[in-house]
C-alpha positions in Angstrom: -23.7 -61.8 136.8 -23.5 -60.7 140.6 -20.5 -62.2 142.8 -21.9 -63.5 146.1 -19.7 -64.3 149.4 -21.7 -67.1 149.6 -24.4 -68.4 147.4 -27.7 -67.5 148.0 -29.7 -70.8 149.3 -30.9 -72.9 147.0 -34.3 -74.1 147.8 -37.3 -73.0 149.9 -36.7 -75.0 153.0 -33.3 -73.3 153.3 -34.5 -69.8 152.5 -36.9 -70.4 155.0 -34.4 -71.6 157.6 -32.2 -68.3 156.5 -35.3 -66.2 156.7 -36.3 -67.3 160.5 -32.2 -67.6 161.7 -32.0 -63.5 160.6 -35.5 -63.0 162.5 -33.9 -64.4 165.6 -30.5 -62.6 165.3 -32.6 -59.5 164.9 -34.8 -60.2 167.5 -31.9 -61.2 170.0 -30.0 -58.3 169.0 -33.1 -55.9 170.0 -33.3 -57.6 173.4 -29.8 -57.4 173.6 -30.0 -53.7 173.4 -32.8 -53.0 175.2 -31.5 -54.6 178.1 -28.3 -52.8 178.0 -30.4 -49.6 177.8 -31.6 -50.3 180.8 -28.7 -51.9 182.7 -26.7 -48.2 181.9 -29.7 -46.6 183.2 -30.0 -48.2 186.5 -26.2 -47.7 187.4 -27.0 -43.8 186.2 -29.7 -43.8 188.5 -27.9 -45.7 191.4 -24.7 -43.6 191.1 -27.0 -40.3 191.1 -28.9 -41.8 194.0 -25.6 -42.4 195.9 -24.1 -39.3 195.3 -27.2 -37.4 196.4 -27.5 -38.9 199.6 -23.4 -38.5 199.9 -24.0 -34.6 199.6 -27.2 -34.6 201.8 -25.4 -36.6 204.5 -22.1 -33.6 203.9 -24.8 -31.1 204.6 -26.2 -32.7 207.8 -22.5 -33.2 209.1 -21.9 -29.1 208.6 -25.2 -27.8 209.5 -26.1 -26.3 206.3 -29.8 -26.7 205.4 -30.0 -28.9 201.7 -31.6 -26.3 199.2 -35.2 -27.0 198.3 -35.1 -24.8 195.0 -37.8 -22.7 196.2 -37.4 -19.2 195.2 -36.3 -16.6 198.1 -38.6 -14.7 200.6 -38.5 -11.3 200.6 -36.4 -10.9 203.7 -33.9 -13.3 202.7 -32.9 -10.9 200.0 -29.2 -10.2 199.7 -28.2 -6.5 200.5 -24.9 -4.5 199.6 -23.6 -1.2 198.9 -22.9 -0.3 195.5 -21.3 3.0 193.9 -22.4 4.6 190.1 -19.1 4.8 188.4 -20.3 6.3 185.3 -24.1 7.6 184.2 -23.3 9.3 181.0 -20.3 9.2 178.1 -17.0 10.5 178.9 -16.2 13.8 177.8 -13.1 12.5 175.5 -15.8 10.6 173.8 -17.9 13.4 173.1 -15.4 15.9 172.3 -13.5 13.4 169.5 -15.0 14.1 166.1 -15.0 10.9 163.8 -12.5 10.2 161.2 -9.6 12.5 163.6 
């Protein structure tokens, strides 16, 4: 015989009752949620939005321009001098036989 916390209910008016009272709680508990969802995702959005504009308004104050994400133009390549410390293996590697 199964043990129940508390009986089931007894007739149909109270199963019904029971049936529509977990509908609610579930529906309630969806809205809950979904509202919640959305409340975190507007304060993400508004904190994003502020600290954007903080970091655009940092940029105007200093004179940078605000990076578009474009790719670069061919003349606004980076150049610098660079030196070729090794081409080929070392001579110690060469001349070491394996297994000495």
């Amino acid at each position: 015989m199964p043990s129940y916390l508390s009986p089931p209910p007894g007739n149909f008016l109270q199963r019904l009752l029971a049936a529509l009272l977990g509908a609610a709680v579930l529906i309630g508990s969806l809205f809950l949620g979904a509202v919640a969802l959305l409340l975190f995702a507007g304060l993400g959005l508004c904190a994003w939005l502020w600290l954007w504009w903080q970091r655009r308004q940092l940029l105007k104050r200093a004179g940078a321009q605000p990076q578009t994400g474009r790719s670069p133009a061919p003349g606004d390549a980076l150049e610098t001098e660079y030196r070729v410390v090794a081409t080929e293996p070392s001579q110690d590697a060469t001349e070491r036989k394996p297994g000495a």
